[in-house]
N, C-alpha and C positions, 0 to 999 in steps of 0.2 A: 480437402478443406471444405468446408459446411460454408454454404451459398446464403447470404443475406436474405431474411424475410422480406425485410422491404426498402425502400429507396430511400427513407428517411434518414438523417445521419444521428438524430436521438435515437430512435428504435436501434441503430445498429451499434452506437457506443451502449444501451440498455441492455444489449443481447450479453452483451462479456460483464459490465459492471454495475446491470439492473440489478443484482441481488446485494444483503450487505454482507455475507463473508467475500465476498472479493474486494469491497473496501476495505475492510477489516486488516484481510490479508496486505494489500499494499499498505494500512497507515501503519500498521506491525514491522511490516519492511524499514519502514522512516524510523522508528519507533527502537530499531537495530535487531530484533527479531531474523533468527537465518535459518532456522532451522525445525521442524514439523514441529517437533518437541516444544519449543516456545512458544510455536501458534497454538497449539494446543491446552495451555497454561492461559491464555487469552482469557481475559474476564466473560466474557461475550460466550466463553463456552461449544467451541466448535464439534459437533460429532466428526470423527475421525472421515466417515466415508463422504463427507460433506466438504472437507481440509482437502481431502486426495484429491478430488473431482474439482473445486476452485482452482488447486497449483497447477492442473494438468490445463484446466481449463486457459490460463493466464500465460502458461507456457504456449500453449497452442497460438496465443494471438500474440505471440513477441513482445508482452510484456515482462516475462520473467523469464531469467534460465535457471539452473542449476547446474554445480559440482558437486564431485564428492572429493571432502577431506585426504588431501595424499595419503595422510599417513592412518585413518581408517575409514576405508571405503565402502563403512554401511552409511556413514550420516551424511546426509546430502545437507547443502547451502545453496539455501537459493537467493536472487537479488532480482535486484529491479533493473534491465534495461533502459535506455535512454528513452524509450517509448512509454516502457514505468512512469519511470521520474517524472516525464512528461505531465503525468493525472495529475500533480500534487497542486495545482492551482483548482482543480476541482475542487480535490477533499479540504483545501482548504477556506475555501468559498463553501462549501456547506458545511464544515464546522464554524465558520463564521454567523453563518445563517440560522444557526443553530442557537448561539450564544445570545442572538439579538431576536429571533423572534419565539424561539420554545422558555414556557418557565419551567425550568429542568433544573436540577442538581447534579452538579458535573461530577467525577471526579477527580481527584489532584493530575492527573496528567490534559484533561478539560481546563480546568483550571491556573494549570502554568502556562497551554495553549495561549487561552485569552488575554490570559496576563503576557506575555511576552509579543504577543500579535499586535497591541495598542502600542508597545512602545516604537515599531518603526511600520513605514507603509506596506502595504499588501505588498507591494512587489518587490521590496527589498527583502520583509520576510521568507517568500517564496524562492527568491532565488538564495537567500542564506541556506535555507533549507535543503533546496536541491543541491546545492554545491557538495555540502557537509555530507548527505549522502553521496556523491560521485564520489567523495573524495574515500569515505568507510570502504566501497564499492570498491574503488580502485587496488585502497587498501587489503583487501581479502584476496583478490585477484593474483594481486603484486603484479599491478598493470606501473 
């Protein structure tokens, strides 16, 4: 396991989630995305050897695992661990952050974002959010 640069606790969540395909990759997760195949459809435009090195990367810190499909075991599904799901008050404090101080053009999934975030408070949003996934998550599992 790779030794932390340094003692800070920014620099060291920076080191796994300072790039943005690793956001990417988790808001895709929320998003219901399970599979390389779908990240790779990502508007955002991921090069392939940039996808591989992010999932391994996110696996390596217990953010994410992977299965493969019983019944065919080339496609893998990956999801988010409870440590995952954990970011989503991140990514959503800076897509909020976003909405209010960048003048940007979102698009429609930006924009149902926003729009559905104003109708109840940050933290009820967040934890609607995180449930709905646990609950997809469980569902795939068949926990």
């Amino acid at each position: 396991m790779r030794t932390n640069r340094s003692k800070c606790p920014l620099v060291n969540i920076l080191d796994i989630l300072g790039d943005k395909w690793s956001l990417i990759i988790i808001r895709d997760l929320f998003l219901g995305k399970k599979t390389f195949t779908e990240f790779m459809k990502s508007p955002e435009k991921f090069a392939s050897n940039i996808l591989s090195n992010r999932l391994e990367l996110l696996i390596h810190h217990g953010l994410l695992k992977v299965v493969k499909l019983p019944h065919d075991q080339k496609t893998k599904l990956y999801y988010l661990t409870d440590k995952g799901i954990d970011i989503y008050p991140i990514i959503y404090e800076m897509m909020n952050w976003s909405s209010r101080n960048l003048d940007s053009e979102f698009g429609p999934l930006g924009i149902q974002f926003i729009k559905d975030s104003k109708k109840v408070s940050s933290k009820t949003y967040i934890k609607r959010t995180q449930t709905k996934y646990t609950e997809t998550r469980n569902e795939l599992l068949n926990v």
